[in-house]
Steps between C-alpha positions, in 0.01 A plus 500: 500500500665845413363727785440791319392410191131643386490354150169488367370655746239816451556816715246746522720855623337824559643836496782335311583761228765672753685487832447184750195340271756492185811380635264209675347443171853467311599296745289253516524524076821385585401235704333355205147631576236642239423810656224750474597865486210752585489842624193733440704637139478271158851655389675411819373219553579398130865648531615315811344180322719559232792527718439185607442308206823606345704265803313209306190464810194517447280806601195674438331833565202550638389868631216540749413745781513297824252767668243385271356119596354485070900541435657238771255261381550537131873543609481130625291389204745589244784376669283142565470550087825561407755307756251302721404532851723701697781243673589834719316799589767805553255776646749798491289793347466767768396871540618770792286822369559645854818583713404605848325445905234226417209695658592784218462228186207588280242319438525461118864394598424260793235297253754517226804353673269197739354436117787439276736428831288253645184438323643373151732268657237323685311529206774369285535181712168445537533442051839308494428285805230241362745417262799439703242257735396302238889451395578464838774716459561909560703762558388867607714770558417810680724868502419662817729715653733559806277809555243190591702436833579848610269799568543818290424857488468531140484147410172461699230364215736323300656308814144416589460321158850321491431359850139357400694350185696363784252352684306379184826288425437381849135421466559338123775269597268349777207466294695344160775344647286156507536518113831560491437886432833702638412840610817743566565895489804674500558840664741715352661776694575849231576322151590778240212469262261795379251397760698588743680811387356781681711291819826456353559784218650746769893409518487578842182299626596217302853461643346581915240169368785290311722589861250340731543185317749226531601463160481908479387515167129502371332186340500475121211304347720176407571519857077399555454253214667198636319474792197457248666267300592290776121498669386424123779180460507160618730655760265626686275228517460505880437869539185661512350798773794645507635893449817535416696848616761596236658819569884515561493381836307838593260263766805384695675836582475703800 
């Protein structure tokens, strides 16, 4: 058995024309899986695809607006059309339309970030998981965040969201695991991707964040998608419920 080796499997990857959601999807390309690329823009999504194909894998584009239920369902459709059931679910999409104290957040933001943050990931594994029982075999992957484990004054809405993705890893792996459904997140600490720019673009801020970490330098996204590979592979077969911190060694300093 070659632990990390995903070929012919079908991954399903959202927010994967950019940042943490690309490198995961090239990776697990690389892994030998047929991936689906899908962000809420054709060209992107197209363009990444592209990418992808030229290393000799296998991938396909497929845009859809995760806030909108008609689009995650059709989003699952097409890739059931084109590459089969989803093998593994990457739900890495996200939105943070608000930086500040969480009693401040808008409304229109607050229903915004709980329904693409937390809502279409539920939603997407309610779609992808019938499949995976009647193969008896699974493997969903959750992004939350290292913002889910630590309270924030301008974090406050999207830390609420990243820490009910973590507890709806929790929840999922209990439920599935009987059907040999694996259920795992990862938590990044600051990755530079565009997401996240508004945290690291100032020289100065970036370098106080990359100091408080043990490997005092901020994450890259190739530094996030082996973790999903690995929860994905045959490697990590005997995994599921858990969240997995990757940030530099930032958790374990003083």
């Amino acid at each position: 058995m070659r632990l990390f080796d995903l070929s012919g499997k079908t991954a399903l990857i959202t927010g994967s024309t950019k940042g943490i959601g690309k490198a995961i999807a090239a990776a697990l390309a690389d892994a030998g899986a047929n991936v689906v690329i899908s962000s809420r823009k054709q060209d992107a999504c197209e363009a990444v695809a592209a990418e992808i194909r030229a290393t000799g894998a296998t991938a396909v584009p497929i845009p859809a607006n995760i806030s909108s239920d008609e689009d995650v369902t059709a989003l699952v459709e097409k890739t059931t059309a084109e590459l089969g059931a989803p093998d593994i679910l990457v739900c890495n999409a996200a939105v943070n339309p608000y930086y500040g104290p969480f009693l401040d957040t808008p409304d229109d933001a607050f229903e915004k970030t709980i329904r693409v943050n937390v809502r279409s990931n539920m939603l997407l594994c309610k779609l992808c998981v019938p499949a995976m029982q009647a193969r008896k075999d699974g493997a969903i992957v959750v992004v939350s965040s290292i913002a889910a484990f630590k309270g924030s004054d301008y974090l406050g809405i999207y830390a609420l969201t990243k820490a009910a993705d973590a507890q709806l890893v929790r929840n999922l792996a209990v439920t599935y695991g009987k059907d040999n459904i694996r259920v795992n997140g990862i938590a990044p600490a600051l990755v530079k991707t565009d997401f996240a720019r508004a945290l690291w673009e100032d020289p100065e801020r970036a370098s106080k964040v990359a100091q408080s970490y043990a490997l005092q330098r901020l994450g890259e996204p190739d530094d996030i998608a082996g973790a999903a590979v690995y929860f994905a592979s045959p490697a990590g077969a005997w995994t599921t419920g858990q969240v997995l911190i990757i940030d530099g060694g930032g958790s374990v300093q003083d």
